[in-house]
C-alpha positions as YAML, in Angstrom:
chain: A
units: angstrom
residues:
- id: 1
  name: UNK
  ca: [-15.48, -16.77, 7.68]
- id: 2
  name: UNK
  ca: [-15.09, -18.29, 4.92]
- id: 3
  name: UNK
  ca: [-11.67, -19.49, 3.26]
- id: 4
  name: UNK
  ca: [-12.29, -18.68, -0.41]
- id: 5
  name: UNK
  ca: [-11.21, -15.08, -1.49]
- id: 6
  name: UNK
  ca: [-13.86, -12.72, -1.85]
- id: 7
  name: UNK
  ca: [-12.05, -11.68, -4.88]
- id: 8
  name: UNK
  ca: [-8.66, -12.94, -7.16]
- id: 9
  name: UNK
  ca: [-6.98, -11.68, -10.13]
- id: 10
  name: UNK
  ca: [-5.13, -14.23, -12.07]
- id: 11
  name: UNK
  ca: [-2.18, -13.51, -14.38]
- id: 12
  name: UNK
  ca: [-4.25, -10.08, -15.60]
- id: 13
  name: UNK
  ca: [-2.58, -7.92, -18.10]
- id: 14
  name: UNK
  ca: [-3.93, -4.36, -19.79]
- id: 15
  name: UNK
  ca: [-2.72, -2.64, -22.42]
- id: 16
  name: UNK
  ca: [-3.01, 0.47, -23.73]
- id: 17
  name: UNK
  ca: [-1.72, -0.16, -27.83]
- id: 18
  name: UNK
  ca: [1.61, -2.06, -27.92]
- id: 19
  name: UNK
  ca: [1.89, -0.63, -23.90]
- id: 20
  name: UNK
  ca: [1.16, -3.15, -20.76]
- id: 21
  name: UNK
  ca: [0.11, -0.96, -18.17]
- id: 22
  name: UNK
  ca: [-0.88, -4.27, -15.59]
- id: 23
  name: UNK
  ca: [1.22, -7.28, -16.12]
- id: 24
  name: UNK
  ca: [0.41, -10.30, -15.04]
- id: 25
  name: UNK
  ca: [-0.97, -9.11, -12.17]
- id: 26
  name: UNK
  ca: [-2.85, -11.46, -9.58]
- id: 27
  name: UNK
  ca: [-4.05, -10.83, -6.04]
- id: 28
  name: UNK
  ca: [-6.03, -12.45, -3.33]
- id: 29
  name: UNK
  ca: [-8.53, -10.18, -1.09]
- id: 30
  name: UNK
  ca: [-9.95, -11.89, 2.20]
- id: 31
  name: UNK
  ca: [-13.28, -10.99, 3.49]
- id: 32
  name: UNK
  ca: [-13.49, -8.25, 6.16]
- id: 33
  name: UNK
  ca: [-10.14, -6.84, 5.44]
- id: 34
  name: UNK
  ca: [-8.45, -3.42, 4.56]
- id: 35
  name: UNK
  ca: [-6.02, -3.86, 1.94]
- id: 36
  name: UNK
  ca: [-3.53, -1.01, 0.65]
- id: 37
  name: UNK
  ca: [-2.07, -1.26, -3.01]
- id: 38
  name: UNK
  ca: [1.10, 0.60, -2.62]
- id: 39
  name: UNK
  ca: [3.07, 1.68, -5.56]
- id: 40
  name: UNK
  ca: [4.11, 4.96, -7.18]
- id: 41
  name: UNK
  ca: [2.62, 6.92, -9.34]
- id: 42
  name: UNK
  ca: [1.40, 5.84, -12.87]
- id: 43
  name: UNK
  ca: [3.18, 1.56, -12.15]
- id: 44
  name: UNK
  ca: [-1.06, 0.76, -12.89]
- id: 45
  name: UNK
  ca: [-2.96, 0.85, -9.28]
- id: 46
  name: UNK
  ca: [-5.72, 2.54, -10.52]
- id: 47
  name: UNK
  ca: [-6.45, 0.75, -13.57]
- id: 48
  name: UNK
  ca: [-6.19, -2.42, -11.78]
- id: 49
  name: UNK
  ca: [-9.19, -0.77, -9.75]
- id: 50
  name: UNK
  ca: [-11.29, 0.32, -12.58]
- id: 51
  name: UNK
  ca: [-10.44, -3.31, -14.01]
- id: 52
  name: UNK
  ca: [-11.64, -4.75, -10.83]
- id: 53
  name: UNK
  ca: [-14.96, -2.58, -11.13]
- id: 54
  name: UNK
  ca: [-15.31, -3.40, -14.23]
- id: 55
  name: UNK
  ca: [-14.84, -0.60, -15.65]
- id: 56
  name: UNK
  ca: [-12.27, -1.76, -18.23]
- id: 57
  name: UNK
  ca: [-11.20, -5.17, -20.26]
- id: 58
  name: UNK
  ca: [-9.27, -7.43, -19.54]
- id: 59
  name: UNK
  ca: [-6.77, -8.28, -22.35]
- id: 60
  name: UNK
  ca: [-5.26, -11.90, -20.06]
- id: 61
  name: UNK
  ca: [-6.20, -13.30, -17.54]
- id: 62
  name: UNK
  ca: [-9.41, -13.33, -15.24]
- id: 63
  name: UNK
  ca: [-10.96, -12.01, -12.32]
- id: 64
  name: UNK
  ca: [-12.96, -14.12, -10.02]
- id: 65
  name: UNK
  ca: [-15.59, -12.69, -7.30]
- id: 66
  name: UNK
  ca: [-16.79, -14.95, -4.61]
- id: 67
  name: UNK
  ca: [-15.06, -17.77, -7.28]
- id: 68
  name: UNK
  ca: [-17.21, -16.81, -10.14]
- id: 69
  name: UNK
  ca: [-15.46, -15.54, -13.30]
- id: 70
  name: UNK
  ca: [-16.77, -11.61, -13.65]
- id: 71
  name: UNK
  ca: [-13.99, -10.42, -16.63]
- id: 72
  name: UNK
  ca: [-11.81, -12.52, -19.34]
- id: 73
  name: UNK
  ca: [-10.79, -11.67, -22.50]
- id: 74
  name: UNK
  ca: [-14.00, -10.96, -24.51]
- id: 75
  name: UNK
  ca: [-16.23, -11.32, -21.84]
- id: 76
  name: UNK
  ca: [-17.35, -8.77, -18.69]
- id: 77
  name: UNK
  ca: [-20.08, -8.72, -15.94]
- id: 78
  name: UNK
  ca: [-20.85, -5.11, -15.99]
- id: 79
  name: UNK
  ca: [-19.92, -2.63, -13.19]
- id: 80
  name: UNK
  ca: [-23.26, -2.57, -11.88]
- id: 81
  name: UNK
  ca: [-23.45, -6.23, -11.41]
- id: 82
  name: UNK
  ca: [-20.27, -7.07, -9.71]
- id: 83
  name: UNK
  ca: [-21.46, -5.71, -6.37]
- id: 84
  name: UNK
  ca: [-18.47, -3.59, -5.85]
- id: 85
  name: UNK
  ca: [-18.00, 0.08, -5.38]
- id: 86
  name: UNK
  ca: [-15.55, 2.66, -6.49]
- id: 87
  name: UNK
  ca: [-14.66, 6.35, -5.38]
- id: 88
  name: UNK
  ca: [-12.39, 8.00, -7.56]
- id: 89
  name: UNK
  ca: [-9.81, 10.27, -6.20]
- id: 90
  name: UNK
  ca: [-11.89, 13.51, -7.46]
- id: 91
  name: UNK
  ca: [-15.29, 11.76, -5.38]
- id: 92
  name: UNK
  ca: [-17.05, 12.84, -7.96]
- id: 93
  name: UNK
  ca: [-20.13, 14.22, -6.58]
- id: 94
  name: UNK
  ca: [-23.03, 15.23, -8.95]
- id: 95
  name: UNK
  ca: [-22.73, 19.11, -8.16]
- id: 96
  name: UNK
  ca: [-26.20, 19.84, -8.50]
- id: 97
  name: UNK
  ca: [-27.69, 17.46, -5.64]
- id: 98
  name: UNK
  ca: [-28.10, 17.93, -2.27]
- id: 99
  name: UNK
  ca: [-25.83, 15.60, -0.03]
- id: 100
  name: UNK
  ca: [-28.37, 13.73, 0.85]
- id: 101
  name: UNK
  ca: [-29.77, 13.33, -2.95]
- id: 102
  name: UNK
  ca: [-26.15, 12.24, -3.81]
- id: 103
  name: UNK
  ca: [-25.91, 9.38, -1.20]
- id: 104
  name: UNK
  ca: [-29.70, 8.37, -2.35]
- id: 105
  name: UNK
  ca: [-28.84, 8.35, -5.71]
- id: 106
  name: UNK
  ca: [-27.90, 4.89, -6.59]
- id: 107
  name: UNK
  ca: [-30.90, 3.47, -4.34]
- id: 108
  name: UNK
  ca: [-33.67, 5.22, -6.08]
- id: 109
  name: UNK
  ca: [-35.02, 1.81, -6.65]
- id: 110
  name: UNK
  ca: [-35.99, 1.34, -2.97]
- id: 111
  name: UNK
  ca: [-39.59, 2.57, -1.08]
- id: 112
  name: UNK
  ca: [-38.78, 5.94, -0.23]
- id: 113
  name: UNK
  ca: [-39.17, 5.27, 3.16]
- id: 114
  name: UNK
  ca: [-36.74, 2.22, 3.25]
- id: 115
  name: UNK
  ca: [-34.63, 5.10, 0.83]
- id: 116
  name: UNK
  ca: [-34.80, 7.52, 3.77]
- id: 117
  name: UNK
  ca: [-33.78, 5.70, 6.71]
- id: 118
  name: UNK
  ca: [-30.78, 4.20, 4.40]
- id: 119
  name: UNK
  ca: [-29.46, 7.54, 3.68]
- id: 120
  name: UNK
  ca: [-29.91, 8.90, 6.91]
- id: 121
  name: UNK
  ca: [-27.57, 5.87, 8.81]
- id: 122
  name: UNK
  ca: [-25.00, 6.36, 6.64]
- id: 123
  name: UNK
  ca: [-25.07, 9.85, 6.71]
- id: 124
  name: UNK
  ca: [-25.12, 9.55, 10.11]
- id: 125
  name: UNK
  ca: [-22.25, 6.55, 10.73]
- id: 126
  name: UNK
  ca: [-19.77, 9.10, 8.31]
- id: 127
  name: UNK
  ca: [-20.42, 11.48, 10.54]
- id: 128
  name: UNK
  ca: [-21.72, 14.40, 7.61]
- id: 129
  name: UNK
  ca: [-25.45, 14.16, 8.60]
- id: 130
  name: UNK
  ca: [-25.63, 18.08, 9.70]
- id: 131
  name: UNK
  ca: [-25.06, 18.61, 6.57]
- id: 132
  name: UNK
  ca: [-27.57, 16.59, 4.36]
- id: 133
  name: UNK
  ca: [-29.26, 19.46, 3.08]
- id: 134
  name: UNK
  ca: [-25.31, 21.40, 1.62]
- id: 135
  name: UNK
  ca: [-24.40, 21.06, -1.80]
- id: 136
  name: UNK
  ca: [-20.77, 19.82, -2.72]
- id: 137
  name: UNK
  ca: [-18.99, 23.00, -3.77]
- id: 138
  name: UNK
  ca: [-19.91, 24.24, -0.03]
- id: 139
  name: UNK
  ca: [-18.43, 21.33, 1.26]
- id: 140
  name: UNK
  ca: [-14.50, 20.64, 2.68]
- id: 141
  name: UNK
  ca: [-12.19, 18.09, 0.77]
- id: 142
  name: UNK
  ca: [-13.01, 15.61, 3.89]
- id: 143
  name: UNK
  ca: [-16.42, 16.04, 3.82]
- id: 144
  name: UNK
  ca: [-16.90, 15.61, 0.22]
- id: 145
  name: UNK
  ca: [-14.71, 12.23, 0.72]
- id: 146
  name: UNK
  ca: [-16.98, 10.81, 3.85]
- id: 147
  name: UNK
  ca: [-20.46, 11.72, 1.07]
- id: 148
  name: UNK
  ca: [-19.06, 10.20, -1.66]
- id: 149
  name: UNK
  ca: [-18.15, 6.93, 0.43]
- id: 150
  name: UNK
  ca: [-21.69, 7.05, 1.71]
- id: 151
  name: UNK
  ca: [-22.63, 6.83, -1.44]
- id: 152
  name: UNK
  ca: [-20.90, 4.18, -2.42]
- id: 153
  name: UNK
  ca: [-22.05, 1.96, 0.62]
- id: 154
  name: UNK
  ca: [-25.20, 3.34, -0.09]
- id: 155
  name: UNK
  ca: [-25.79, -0.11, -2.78]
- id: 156
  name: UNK
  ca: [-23.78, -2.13, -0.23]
- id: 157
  name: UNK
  ca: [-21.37, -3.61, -1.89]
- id: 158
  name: UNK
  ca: [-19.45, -6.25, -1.06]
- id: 159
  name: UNK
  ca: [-15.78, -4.54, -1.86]
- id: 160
  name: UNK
  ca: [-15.05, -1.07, -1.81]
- id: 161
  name: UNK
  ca: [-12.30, 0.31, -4.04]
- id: 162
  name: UNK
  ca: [-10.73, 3.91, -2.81]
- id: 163
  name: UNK
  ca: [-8.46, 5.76, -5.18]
- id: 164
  name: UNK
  ca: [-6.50, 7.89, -2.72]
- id: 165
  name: UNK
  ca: [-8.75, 8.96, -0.74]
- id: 166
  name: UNK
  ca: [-6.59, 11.11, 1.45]
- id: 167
  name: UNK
  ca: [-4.46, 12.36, -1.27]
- id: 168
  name: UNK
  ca: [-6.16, 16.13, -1.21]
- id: 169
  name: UNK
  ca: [-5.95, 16.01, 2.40]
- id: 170
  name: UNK
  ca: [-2.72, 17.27, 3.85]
- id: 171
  name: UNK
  ca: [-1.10, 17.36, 7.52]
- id: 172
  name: UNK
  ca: [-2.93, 16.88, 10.85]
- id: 173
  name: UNK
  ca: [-6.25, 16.93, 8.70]
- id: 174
  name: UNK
  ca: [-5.11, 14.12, 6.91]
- id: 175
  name: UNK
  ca: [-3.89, 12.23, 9.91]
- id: 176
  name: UNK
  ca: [-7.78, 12.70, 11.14]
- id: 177
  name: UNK
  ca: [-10.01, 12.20, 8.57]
- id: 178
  name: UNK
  ca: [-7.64, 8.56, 7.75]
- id: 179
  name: UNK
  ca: [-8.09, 7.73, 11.15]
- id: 180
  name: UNK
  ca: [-11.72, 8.30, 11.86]
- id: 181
  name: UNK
  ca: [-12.53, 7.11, 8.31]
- id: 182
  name: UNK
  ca: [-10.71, 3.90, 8.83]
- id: 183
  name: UNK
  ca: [-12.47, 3.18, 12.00]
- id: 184
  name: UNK
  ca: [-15.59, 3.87, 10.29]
- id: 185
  name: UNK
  ca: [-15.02, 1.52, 7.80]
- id: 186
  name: UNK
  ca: [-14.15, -1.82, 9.95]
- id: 187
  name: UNK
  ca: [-17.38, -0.45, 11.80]
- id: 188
  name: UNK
  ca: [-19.26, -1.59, 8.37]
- id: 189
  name: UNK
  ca: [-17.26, -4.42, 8.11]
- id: 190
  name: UNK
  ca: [-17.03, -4.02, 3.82]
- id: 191
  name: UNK
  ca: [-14.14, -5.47, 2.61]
- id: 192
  name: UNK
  ca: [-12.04, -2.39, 1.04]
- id: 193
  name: UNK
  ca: [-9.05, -1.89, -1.40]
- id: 194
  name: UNK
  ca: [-7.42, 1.50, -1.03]
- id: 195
  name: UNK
  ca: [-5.00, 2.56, -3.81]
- id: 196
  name: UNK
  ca: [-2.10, 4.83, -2.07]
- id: 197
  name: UNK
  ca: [1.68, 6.13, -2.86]
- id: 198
  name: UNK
  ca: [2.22, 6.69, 0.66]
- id: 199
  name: UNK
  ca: [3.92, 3.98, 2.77]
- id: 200
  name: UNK
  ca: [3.74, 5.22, 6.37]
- id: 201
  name: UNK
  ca: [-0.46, 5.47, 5.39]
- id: 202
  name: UNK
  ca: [-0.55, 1.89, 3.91]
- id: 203
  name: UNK
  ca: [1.43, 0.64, 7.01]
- id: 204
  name: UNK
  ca: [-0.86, 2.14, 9.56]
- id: 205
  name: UNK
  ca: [-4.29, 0.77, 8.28]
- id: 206
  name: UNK
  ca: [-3.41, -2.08, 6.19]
- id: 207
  name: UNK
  ca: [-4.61, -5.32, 7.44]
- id: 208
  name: UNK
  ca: [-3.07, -6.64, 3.77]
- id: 209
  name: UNK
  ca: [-0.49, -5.16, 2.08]
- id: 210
  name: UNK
  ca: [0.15, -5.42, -2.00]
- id: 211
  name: UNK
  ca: [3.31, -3.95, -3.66]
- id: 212
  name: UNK
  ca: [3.44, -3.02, -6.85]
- id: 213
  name: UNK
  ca: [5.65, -1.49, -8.96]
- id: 214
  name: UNK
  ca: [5.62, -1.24, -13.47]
- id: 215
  name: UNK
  ca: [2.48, -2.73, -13.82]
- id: 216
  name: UNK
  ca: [3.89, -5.56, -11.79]
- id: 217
  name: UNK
  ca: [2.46, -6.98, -8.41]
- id: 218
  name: UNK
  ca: [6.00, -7.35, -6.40]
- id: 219
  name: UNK
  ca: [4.65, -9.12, -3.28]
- id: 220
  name: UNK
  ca: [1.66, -9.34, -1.33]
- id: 221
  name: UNK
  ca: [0.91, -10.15, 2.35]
- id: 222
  name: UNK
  ca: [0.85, -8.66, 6.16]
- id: 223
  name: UNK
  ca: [2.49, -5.78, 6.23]
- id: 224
  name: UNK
  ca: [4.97, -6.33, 9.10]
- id: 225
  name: UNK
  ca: [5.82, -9.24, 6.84]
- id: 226
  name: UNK
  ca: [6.36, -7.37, 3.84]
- id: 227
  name: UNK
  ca: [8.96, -4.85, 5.56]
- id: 228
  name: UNK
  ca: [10.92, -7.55, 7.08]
- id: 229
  name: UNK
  ca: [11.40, -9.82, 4.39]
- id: 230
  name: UNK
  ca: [11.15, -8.08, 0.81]
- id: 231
  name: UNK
  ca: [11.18, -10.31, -1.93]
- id: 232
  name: UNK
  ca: [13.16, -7.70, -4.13]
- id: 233
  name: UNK
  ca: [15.23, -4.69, -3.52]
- id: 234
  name: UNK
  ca: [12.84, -2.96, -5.38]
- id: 235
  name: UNK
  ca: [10.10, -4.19, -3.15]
- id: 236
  name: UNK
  ca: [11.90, -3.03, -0.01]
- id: 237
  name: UNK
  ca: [12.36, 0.44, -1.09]
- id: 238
  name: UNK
  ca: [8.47, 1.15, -1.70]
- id: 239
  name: UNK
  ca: [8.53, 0.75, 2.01]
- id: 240
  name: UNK
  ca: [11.26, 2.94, 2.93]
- id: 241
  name: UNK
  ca: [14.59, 3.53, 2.35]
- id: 242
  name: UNK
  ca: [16.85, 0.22, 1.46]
- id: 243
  name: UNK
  ca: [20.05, -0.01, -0.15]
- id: 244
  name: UNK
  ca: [21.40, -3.35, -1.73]
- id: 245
  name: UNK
  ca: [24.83, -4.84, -1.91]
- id: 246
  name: UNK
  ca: [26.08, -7.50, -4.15]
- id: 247
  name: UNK
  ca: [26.94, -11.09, -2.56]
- id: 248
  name: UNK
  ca: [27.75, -14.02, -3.47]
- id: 249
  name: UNK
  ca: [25.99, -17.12, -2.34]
- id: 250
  name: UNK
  ca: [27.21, -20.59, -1.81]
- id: 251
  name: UNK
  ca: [25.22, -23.52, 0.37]
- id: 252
  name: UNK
  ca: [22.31, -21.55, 1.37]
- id: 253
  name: UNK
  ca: [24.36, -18.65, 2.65]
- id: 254
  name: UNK
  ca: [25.75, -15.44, 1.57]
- id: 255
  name: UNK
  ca: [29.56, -13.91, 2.31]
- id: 256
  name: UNK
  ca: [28.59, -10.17, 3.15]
- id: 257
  name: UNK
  ca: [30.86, -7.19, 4.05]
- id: 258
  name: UNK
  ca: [28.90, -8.03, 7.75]
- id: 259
  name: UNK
  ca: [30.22, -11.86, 7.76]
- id: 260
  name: UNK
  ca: [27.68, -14.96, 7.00]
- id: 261
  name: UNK
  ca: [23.98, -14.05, 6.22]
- id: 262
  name: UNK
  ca: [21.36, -17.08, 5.71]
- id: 263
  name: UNK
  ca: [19.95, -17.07, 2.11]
- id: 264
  name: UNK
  ca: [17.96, -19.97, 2.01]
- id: 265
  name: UNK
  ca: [16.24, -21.29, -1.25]
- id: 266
  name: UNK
  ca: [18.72, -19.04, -3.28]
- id: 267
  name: UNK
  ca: [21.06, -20.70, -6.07]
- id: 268
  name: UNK
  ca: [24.44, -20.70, -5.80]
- id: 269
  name: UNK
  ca: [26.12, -17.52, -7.17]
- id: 270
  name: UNK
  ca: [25.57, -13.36, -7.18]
- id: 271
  name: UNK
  ca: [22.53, -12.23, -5.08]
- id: 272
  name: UNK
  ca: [21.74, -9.05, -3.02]
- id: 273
  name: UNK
  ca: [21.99, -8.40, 0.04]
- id: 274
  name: UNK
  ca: [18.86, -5.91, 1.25]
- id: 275
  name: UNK
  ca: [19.67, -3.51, 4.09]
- id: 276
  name: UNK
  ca: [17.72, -0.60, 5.98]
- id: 277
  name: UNK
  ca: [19.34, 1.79, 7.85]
- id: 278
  name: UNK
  ca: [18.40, 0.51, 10.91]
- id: 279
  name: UNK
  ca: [19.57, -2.69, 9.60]
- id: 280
  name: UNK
  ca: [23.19, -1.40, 10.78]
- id: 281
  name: UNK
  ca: [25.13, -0.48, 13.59]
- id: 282
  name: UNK
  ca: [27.93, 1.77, 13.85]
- id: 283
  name: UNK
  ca: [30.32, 0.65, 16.36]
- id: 284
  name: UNK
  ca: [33.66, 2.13, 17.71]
- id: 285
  name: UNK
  ca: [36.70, 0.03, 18.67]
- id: 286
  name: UNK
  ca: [35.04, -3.12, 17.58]
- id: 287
  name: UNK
  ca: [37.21, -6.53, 17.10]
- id: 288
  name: UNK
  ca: [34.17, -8.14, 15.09]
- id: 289
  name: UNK
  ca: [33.82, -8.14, 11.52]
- id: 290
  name: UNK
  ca: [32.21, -5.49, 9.76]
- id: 291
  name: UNK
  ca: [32.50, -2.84, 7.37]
- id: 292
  name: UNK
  ca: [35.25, -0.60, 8.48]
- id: 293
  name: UNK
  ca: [34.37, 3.20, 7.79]
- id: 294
  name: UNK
  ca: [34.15, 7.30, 9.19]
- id: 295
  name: UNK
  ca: [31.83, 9.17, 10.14]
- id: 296
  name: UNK
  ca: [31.47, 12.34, 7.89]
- id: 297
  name: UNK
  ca: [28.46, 14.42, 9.23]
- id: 298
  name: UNK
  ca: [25.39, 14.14, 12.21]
- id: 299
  name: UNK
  ca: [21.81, 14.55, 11.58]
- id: 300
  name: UNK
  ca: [18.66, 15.00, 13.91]
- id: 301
  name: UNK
  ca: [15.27, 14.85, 13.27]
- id: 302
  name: UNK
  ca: [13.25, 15.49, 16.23]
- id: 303
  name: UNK
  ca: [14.92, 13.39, 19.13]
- id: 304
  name: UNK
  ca: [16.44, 10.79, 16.18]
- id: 305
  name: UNK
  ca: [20.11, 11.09, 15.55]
- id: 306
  name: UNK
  ca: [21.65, 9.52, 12.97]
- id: 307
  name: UNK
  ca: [25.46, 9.65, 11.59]
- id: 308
  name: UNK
  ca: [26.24, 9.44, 7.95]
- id: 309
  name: UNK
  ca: [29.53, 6.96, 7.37]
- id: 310
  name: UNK
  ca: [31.63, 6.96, 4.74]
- id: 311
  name: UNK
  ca: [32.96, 3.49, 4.03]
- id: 312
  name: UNK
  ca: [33.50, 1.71, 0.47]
- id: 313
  name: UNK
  ca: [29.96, 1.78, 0.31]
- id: 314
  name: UNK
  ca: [29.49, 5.16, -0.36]
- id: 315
  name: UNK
  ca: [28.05, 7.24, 2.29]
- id: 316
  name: UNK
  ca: [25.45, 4.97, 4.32]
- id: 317
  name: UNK
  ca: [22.91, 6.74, 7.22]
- id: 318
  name: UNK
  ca: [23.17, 4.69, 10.58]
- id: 319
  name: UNK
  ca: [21.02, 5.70, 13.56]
- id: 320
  name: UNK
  ca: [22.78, 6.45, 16.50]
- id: 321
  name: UNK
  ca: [20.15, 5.01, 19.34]
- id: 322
  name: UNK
  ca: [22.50, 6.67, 22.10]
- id: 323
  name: UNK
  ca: [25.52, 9.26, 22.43]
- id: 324
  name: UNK
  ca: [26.41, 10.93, 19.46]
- id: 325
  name: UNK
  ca: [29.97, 10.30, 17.73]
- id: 326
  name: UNK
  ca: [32.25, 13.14, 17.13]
- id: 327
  name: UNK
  ca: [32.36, 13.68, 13.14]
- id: 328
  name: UNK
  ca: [35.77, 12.34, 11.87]
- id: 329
  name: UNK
  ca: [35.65, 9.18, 14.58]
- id: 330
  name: UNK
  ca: [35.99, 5.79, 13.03]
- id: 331
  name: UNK
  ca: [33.55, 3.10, 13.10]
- id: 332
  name: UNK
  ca: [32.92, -0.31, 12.34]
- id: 333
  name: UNK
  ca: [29.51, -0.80, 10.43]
- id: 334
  name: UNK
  ca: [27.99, -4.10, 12.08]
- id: 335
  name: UNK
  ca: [24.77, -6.19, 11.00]
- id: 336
  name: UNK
  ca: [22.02, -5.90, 14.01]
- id: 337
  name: UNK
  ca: [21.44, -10.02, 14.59]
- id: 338
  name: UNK
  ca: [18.80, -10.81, 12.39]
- id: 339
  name: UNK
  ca: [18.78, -8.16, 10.39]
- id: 340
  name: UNK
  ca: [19.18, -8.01, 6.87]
- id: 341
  name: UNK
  ca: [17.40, -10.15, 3.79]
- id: 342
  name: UNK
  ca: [19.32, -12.12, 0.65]
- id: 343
  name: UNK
  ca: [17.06, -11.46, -2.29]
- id: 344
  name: UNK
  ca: [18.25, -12.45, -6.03]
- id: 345
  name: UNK
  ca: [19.48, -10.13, -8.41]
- id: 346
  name: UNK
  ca: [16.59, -8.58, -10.30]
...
């Protein structure tokens, strides 16, 4: 495989009248990969997608496929030549054809034989050939999602773009349709970008992960990697809950409520220290230091307990991983070794 991205965005910025929607944005996709751009709602995803498909300008910045320059100020490749394909979060199917006349549609150009056996694999490999001959309004949210990918693959592009895709689906549906699309993808080995706002989704079938957040792209890499070691606070929290705690910094490490943290690379002075809840530890009787506080209430989810502590903090959720403490018991709050991350102040 080769090394050079299959597509990069360098310092790209759109605006909408005096308004930056994408800020400097830049990005690196590898070949053969699933990547999730993770942010919430209206910070830019999907105009970065209909920038990548060329759909609008560029007002900085460029974007390279396969290393050749395809948008710049003042100068586009159009959609259709870029290779790449996009399904909107709507799938937009033309109403008044057939399934199979939708997935055919942008191939029209081919023999009709070599037309026929095209449509008929992919209708077949997403699973929604039974029902070539159905028109979309007869069709179920997931079903009209696996036709309109077809279609898309249909030209075979190089990069597919999804605009949540699973965002009409809800539940256990959702859950299955993800999971057998996914699998269906890496089957057709086409590089994909799938805009989400949901974190547990991007973690499951990310092979790349790229947070973004006010038009800005926060961080970018594997995804384990991007939980364990946020580069802001504000990066943490699109991954879960985080809460962050001012510190000061001296030598490469940080004085923390929790005793010494590493914070290496960081200036001297004020940074933050990042913290999860599982980050912490509530412990009774304990002669180490920590962050001395009560517990004020239990919660359970399912078999998860966890105790909410009141300490000069504020009130901090800990999970309890085995017997639950009486409310009203003091604890010490403790750092689990290793946990934790120093990022600076934003």
């Amino acid at each position: 495989m080769d090394d050079q991205p299959i597509l990069s965005l360098r310092g790209v910025t759109r605006r909408y009248g005096p308004r930056a929607v994408v800020q400097q944005a830049s990005l690196d996709l590898a070949e053969g990969r699933i990547a999730c751009l993770l942010g919430p709602s209206g910070c830019g995803k999907s105009t970065i997608l209909r920038l990548i498909a060329g759909l609008e300008p560029v007002d900085e910045g460029e974007i390279r496929v396969h290393g050749e320059t395809v948008a710049e100020p003042g100068a586009s490749v159009p959609p259709e030549q870029r290779g790449i394909g996009l399904v909107f979060q709507d799938n937009a199917l033309f109403p008044h054809l057939s399934v199979r006349d939708n997935v055919a549609f942008g191939i029209r150009n081919q023999p009709a034989a070599v037309r026929r056996q095209m449509v008929e694999a992919l209708l077949a490999r997403f699973q929604v050939g039974h029902l070539a001959g159905k028109f979309p309004h007869t069709l179920s949210g997931g079903e009209q999602q696996r036709v309109a990918i077809a279609r898309a693959l249909a030209r075979e592009p190089f990069l597919l773009l999804l605009d949540e895709p699973f965002s009409s689906l809800d539940g256990h549906l959702r859950t299955q349709v993800r999971q057998s699309l996914v699998a269906d993808l890496r089957s057709v080995g086409t590089s994909v970008l799938i805009v989400t706002h949901d974190p547990d989704e991007a973690m499951l079938i990310a092979d790349q992960l790229i947070l973004m957040a006010e038009g800005r792209i926060l961080q970018s890499g594997l995804p384990g990697d991007c939980y364990d070691n946020p580069v802001s606070l504000v990066a943490a929290r699109l991954l879960g809950d985080a809460m962050g705690i001012d510190v000061a910094v001296a030598d490469g490490a940080a004085q923390t409520p929790f005793g010494t943290v590493p914070a290496p690379g960081l200036p001297d002075g004020v940074a933050q220290l990042v913290l999860r809840p599982d980050d912490l530890l509530a412990v009774v009787n304990s002669i180490h230091p920590g962050l001395d506080g009560q517990v004020t209430a239990l919660r359970r989810v399912g078999a998860a307990r966890t105790a909410i502590v009141a300490c000069d903090l504020g009130e901090i959720a800990v999970p309890l991983p085995g017997a639950p403490l009486p409310q009203g018991q003091a604890v010490r709050l403790h750092l689990r070794s290793g946990a934790g991350r120093i990022v600076p102040l934003p």
